[in-house]
C-alpha positions as CSV (number, residue, x, y, z in Angstrom):
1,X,0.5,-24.0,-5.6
2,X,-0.6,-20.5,-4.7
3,X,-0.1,-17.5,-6.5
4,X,0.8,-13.9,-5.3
5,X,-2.0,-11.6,-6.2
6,X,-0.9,-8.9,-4.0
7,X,2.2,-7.7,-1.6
8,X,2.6,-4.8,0.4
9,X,5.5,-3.7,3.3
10,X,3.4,-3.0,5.8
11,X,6.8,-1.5,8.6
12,X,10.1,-2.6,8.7
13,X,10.2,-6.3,7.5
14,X,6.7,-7.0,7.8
15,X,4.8,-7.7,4.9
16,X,1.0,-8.3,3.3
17,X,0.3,-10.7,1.1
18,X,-2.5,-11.7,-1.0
19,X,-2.8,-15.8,-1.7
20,X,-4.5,-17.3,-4.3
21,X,-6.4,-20.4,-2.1
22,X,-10.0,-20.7,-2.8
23,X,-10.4,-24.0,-0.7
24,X,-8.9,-22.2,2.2
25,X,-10.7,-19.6,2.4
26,X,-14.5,-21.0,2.1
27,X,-12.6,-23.4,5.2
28,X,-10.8,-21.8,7.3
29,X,-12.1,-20.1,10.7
30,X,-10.5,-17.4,13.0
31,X,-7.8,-18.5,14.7
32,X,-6.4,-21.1,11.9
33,X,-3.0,-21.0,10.6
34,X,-1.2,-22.2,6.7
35,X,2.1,-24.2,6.4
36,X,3.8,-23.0,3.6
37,X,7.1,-24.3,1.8
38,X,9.0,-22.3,-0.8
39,X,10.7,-25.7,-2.6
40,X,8.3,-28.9,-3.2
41,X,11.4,-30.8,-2.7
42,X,13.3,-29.4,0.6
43,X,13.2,-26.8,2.5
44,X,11.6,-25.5,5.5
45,X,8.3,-25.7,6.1
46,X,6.9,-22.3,8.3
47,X,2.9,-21.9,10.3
48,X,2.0,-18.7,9.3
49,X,-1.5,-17.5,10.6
50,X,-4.8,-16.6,8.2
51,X,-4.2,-12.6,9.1
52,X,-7.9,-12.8,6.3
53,X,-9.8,-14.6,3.8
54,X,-12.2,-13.5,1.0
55,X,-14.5,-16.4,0.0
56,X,-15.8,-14.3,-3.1
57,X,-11.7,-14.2,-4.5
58,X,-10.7,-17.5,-3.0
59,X,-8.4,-15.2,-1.6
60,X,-6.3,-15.5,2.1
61,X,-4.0,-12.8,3.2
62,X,-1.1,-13.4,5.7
63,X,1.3,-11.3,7.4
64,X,5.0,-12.2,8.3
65,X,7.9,-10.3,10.2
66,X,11.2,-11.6,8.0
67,X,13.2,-13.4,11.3
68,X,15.1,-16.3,9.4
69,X,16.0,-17.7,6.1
70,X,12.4,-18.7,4.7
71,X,10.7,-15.4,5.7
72,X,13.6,-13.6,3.6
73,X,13.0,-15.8,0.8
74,X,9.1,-14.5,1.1
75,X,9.9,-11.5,1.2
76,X,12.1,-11.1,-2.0
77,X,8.9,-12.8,-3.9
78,X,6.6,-10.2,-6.0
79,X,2.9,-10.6,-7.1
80,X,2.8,-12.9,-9.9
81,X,5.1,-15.3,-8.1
82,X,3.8,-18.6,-7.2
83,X,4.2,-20.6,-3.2
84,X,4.6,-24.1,-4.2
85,X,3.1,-25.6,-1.2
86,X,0.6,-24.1,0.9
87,X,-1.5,-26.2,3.5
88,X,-4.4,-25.4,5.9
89,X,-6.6,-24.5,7.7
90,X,-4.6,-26.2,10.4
91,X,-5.4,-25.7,14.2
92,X,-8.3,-25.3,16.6
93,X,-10.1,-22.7,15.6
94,X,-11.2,-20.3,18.5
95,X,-13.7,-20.7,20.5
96,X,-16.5,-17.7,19.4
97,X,-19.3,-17.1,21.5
98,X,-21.2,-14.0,23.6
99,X,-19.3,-13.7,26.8
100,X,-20.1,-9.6,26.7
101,X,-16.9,-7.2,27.0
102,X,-13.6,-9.0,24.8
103,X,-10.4,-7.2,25.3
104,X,-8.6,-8.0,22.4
105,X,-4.4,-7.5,22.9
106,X,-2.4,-7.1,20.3
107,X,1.3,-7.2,20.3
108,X,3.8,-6.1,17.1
109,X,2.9,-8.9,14.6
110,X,0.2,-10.1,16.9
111,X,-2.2,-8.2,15.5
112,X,-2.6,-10.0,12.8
113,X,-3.5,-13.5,14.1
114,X,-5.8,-10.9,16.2
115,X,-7.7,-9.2,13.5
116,X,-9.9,-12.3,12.2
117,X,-10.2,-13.6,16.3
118,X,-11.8,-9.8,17.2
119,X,-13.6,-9.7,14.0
120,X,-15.5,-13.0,14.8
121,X,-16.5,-11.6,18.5
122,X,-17.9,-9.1,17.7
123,X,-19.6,-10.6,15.0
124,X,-21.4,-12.9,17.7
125,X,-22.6,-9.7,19.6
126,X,-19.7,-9.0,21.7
127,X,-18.2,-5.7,22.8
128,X,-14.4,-5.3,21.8
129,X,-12.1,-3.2,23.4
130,X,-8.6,-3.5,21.5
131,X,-5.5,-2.6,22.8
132,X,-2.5,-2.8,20.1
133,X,1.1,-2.2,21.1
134,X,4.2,-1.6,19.2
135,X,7.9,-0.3,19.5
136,X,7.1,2.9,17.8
137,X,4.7,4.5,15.3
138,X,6.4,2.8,12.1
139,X,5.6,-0.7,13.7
140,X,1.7,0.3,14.4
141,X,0.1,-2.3,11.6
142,X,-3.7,-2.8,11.0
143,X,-4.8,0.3,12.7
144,X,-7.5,0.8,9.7
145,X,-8.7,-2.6,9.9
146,X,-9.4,-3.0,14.1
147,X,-11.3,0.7,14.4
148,X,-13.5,-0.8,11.7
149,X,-14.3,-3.5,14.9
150,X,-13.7,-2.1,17.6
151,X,-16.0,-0.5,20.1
152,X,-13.3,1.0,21.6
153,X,-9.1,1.4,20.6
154,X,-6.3,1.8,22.2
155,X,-2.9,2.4,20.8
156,X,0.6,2.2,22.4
157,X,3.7,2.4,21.9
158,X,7.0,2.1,24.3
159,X,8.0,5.5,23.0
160,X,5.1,7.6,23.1
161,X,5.5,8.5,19.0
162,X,1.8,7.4,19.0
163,X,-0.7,7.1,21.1
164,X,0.0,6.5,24.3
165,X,3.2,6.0,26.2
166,X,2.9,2.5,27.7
167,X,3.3,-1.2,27.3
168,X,-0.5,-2.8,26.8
169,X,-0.8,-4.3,29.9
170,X,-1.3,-0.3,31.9
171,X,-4.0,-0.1,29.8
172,X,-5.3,-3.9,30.4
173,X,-5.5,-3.4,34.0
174,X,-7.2,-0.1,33.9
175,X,-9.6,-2.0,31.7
176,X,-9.7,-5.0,34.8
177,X,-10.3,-2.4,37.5
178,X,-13.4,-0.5,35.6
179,X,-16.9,-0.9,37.5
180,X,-17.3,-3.7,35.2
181,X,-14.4,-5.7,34.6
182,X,-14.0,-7.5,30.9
183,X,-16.2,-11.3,30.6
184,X,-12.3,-12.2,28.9
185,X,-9.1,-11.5,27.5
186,X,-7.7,-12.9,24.5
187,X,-3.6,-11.7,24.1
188,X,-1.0,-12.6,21.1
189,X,2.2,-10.5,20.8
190,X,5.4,-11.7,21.9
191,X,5.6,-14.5,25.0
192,X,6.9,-12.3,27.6
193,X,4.2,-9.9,26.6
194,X,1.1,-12.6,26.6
195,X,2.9,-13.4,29.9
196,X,2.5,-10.6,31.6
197,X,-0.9,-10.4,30.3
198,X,-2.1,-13.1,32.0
199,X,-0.7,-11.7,35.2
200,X,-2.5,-8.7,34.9
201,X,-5.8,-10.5,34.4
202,X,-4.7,-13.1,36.8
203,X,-5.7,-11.3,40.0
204,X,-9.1,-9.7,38.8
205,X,-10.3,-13.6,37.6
206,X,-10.5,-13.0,34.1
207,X,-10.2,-15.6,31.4
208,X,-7.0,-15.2,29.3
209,X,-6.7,-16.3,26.3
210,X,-3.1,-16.9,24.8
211,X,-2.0,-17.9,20.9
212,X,1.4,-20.2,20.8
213,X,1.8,-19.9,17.3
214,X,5.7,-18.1,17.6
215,X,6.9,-21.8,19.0
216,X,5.7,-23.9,15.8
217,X,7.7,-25.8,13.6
218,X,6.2,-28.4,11.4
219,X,2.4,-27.9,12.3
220,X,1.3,-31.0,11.6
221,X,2.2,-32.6,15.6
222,X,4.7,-34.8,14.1
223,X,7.8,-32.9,15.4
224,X,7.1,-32.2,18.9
225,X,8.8,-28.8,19.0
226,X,6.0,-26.9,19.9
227,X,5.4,-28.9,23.2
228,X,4.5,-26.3,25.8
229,X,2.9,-27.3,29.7
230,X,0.0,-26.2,30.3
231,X,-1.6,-26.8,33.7
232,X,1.1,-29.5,34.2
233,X,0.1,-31.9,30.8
234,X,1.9,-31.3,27.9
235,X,0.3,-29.9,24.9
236,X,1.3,-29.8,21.1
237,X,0.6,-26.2,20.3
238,X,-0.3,-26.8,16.9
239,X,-2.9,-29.4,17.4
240,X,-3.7,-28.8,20.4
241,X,-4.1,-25.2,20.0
242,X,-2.4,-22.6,18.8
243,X,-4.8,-20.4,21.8
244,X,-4.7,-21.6,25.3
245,X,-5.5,-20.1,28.8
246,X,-2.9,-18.0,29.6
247,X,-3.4,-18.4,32.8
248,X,-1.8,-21.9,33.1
249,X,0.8,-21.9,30.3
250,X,4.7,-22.3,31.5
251,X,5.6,-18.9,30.0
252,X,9.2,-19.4,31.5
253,X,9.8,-22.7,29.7
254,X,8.5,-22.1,26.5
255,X,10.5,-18.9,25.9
256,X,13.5,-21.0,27.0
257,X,12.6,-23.5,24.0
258,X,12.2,-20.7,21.9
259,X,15.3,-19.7,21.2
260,X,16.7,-23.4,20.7
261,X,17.3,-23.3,17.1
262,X,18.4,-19.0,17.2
263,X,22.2,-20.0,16.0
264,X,21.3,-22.3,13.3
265,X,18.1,-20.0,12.3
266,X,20.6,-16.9,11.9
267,X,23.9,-18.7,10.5
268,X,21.2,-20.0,7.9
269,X,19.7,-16.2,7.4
270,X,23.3,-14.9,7.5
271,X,24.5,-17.2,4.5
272,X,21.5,-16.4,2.8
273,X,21.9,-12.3,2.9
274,X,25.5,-13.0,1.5
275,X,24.6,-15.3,-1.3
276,X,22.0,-11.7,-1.9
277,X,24.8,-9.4,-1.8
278,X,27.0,-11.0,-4.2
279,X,24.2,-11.7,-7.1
280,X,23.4,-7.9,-6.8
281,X,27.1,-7.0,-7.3
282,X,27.7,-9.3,-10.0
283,X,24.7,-7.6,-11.9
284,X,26.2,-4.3,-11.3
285,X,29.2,-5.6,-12.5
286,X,27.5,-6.8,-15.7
287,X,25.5,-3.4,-16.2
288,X,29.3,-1.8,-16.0
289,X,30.8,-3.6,-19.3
C-alpha cells in the first residue's frame, strides 16, 4: 500500500504524483518502472515508469497521461489517498556510462521516463543535449527539471507556440551532422516518433536507444503482450527491456499490436466516465432538496 503525499496536473490529463515507497526508492535505478493496481482483488494492473525518487522521503514520483479506465481512476484520487498495490523496481535498468555527447529525446509523456535516464548521464560525466517535443506550449512538461541537466535544450513544438516550430527529429539531425556528431541517442515519446528517431540517427551510425514501455501490460513477462522483434528474436519488453536499440526494433509491428485492445480500453473508459456523470448529478440532485 502506498500513500499519496502529493498530486499536481501537470497539462491536459497528465498528472504528478508523489508515492509513499521507501523500499523503492533506496532500489530503484534510471530506467525502472512500478506496476500498480487500484483494487487488491481485481482490476487492472498498469507499468508506469519511476519519472523520480527521493531516498531521504522514501518517496517516488510518477507521471501518467489518463488514456483508459485505470489512469482515470488515478486521476480522480487526492493526496491522502492510498494505491493498494504498488510493485517495483521492475525492468533493466539503463545502461549508464561515459560515451561523451548524449542526446536525450523526449516526446509528450516521454519526458518523464527521460528525466531520471539524462539525469544519470550526466551524472557519469557525460554531455547532454535534450531535445523535448510536444503538441503545443500547454503539453511542454518538466522544462524546470531537464535545464537543471542539460548542457544544452531544445524545445519544440508542432505549432511553434514555443520554442521552435518542428518535430524533434529537425533538430536531431542537425545535432548528427555537427563537426562532431553525438557518441548516442537515447529517444522515448510515442513509437512513430522513436521511429523516426532511429532513422534519423540510422545514416550518421549513431547508437539509438529506444524505451518500449507504451506496449506493456502485466510487467511481470507472464502475458506476452509486450513481445516486440528486435533484430529478428523476439523480446519481452518488460523483462527484456523496457530500452532497446532503436535501430533494430520492428517499429511497424509493434504499433500494429498497440492498438489491439483500443475498443475494449475505450468501451471500458467510456462506461467508466458515465457511471462519473451520473454520481455527480445525483449529488446535485441531493444539494437541490
Amino acid at each position: 500500500m502506498a500513500k499519496i503525499v502529493s498530486k499536481k496536473q501537470l497539462s491536459e490529463n497528465v498528472y504528478q504524483m508523489e508515492l509513499e515507497a521507501k523500499l523503492i526508492s533506496e532500489e530503484r535505478k534510471a530506467g525502472q518502472f512500478i506496476i500498480l493496481q487500484l483494487d487488491e482483488n481485481y482490476g487492472e494492473r498498469i507499468p508506469l515508469t519511476i519519472a523520480d525518487a527521493n531516498k531521504e522521503t522514501g518517496t517516488i514520483t510518477i507521471i501518467f497521461q489518463v488514456v483508459g479506465l485505470t489512469t482515470e481512476e488515478l486521476s480522480q484520487m487526492n493526496v491522502g489517498d492510498n494505491v493498494p498495490v504498488l510493485v517495483g523496481p521492475l525492468g533493466t535498468p539503463t545502461h549508464i556510462k561515459k560515451y561523451g555527447t548524449v542526446v536525450c529525446v523526449g516526446g509528450g509523456i516521454g519526458v518523464a521516463p527521460l528525466h531520471p535516464i539524462a539525469e544519470a548521464l550526466k551524472a557519469a560525466g557525460n554531455k547532454v543535449i535534450t531535445i523535448v517535443g510536444a503538441r503545443n506550449k500547454e503539453l511542454v512538461i518538466m522544462e524546470d527539471e531537464m535545464k537543471k541537466i542539460a548542457d544544452e535544450l531544445i524545445i519544440c513544438t508542432d505549432d511553434g507556440s514555443y520554442g521552435r516550430k518542428a518535430l524533434v527529429t529537425e533538430p536531431l539531425k542537425e545535432i548528427c551532422e555537427r563537426d562532431q556528431k553525438p557518441d548516442m541517442v537515447i529517444a522515448i515519446g510515442p513509437p512513430i516518433m522513436m521511429k523516426f528517431c532511429a532513422e534519423t540517427t540510422r545514416p550518421y551510425e549513431v547508437y539509438t536507444e529506444v524505451s518500449l514501455n507504451t506496449i506493456m501490460v502485466d510487467g511481470t513477462g507472464m502475458c506476452g503482450g509486450c513481445r516486440v522483434n528486435v533484430g529478428g528474436q523476439v523480446k519481452f519488453v518488460c523483462v527484456d527491456g523496457p530500452e532497446f536499440d532503436g535501430h533494430l526494433v520492428d517499429f511497424d509491428n509493434m504499433m500494429a499490436r498497440l492498438h489491439s485492445y483500443d475498443e475494449i480500453e475505450h468501451e471500458k473508459h467510456a462506461c467508466y466516465i458515465d457511471t462519473l456523470a451520473d454520481k455527480k448529478i445525483k449529488e446535485i440532485e441531493e444539494a437541490q432538496k
